[in-house]
C-alpha positions in Angstrom: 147.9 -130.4 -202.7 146.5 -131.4 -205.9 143.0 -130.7 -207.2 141.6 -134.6 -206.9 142.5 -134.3 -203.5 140.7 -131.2 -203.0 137.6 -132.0 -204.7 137.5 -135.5 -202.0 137.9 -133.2 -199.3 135.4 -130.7 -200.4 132.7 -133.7 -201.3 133.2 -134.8 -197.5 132.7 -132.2 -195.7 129.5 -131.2 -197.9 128.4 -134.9 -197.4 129.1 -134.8 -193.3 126.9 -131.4 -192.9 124.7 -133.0 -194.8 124.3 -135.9 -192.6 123.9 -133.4 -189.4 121.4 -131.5 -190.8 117.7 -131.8 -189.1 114.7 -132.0 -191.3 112.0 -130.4 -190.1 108.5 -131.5 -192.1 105.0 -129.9 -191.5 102.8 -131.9 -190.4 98.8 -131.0 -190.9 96.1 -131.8 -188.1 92.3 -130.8 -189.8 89.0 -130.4 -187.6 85.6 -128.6 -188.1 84.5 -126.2 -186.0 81.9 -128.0 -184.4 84.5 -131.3 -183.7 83.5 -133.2 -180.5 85.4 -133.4 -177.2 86.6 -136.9 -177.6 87.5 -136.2 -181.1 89.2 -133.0 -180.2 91.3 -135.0 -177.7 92.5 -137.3 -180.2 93.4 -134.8 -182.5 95.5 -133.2 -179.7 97.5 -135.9 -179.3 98.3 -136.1 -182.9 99.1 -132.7 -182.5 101.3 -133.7 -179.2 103.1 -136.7 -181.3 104.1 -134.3 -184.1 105.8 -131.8 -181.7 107.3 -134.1 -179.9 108.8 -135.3 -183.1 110.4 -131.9 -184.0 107.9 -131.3 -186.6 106.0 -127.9 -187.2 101.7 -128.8 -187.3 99.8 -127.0 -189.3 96.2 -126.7 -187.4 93.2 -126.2 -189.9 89.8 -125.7 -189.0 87.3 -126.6 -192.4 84.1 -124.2 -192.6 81.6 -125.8 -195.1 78.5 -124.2 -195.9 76.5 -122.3 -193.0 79.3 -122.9 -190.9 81.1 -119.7 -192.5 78.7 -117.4 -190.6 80.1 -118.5 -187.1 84.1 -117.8 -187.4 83.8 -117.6 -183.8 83.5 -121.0 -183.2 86.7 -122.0 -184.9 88.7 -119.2 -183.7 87.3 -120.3 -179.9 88.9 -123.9 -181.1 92.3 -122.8 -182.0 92.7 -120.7 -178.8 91.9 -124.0 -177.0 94.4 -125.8 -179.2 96.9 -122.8 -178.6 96.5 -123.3 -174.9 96.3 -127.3 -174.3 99.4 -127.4 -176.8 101.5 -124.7 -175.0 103.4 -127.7 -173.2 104.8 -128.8 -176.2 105.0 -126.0 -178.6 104.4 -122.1 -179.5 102.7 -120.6 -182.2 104.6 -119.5 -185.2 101.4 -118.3 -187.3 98.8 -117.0 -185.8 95.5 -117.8 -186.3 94.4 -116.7 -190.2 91.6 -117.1 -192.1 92.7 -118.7 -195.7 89.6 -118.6 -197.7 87.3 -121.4 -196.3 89.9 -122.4 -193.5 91.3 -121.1 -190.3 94.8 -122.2 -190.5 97.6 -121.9 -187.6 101.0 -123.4 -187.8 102.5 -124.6 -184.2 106.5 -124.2 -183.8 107.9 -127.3 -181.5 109.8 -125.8 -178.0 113.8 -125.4 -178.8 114.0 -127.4 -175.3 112.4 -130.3 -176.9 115.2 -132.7 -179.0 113.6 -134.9 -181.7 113.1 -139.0 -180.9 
């Protein structure tokens, strides 16, 4: 075998597991703590569309100002995110406070393929 045929052979195969390969994005939902019922809905399907999609969703929770004194609130909200999304997908990070944000990344279910 020569070394031009080689090269063709080793370009293929690199180019066909590159072609099966699954791209998994993260996807960012962002609420305040004191985000309404109807609002908090919609941002749960967001949430539901992205997981469905494969991709990881990063949940943040935005404190501003006097809200920082309450952490309680947006930790209550990401427990309630945790549990309404448990359908679709786990948690990967848990809940963390990143200096004015509670972030938490959701992980889609392995039973779940991507549309």
């Amino acid at each position: 075998m020569d070394y031009g045929k080689f090269k063709y052979q080793q370009s293929k195969k690199a180019h066909d597991a590159k072609k099966k390969q699954v791209v998994v994005h993260l996807k960012e939902v962002k609420m305040r703590p004191k985000t309404e019922e109807h609002d908090f809905q919609f941002k749960l399907r967001h949430i539901e569309r992205f997981l469905k999609e494969g991709n990881k969703t990063k949940v943040t929770i935005v404190f501003r100002g006097r809200e920082l004194a309450h952490p309680d609130l947006g930790r209550n909200m990401l427990s309630r995110v945790t549990e309404e999304s448990k359908e679709w997908g786990k948690v990967e990070l848990a809940p963390k406070f990143e200096g004015r944000n509670f972030i938490m990344v959701l992980a889609p279910l392995q039973s779940q393929k991507p549309t």
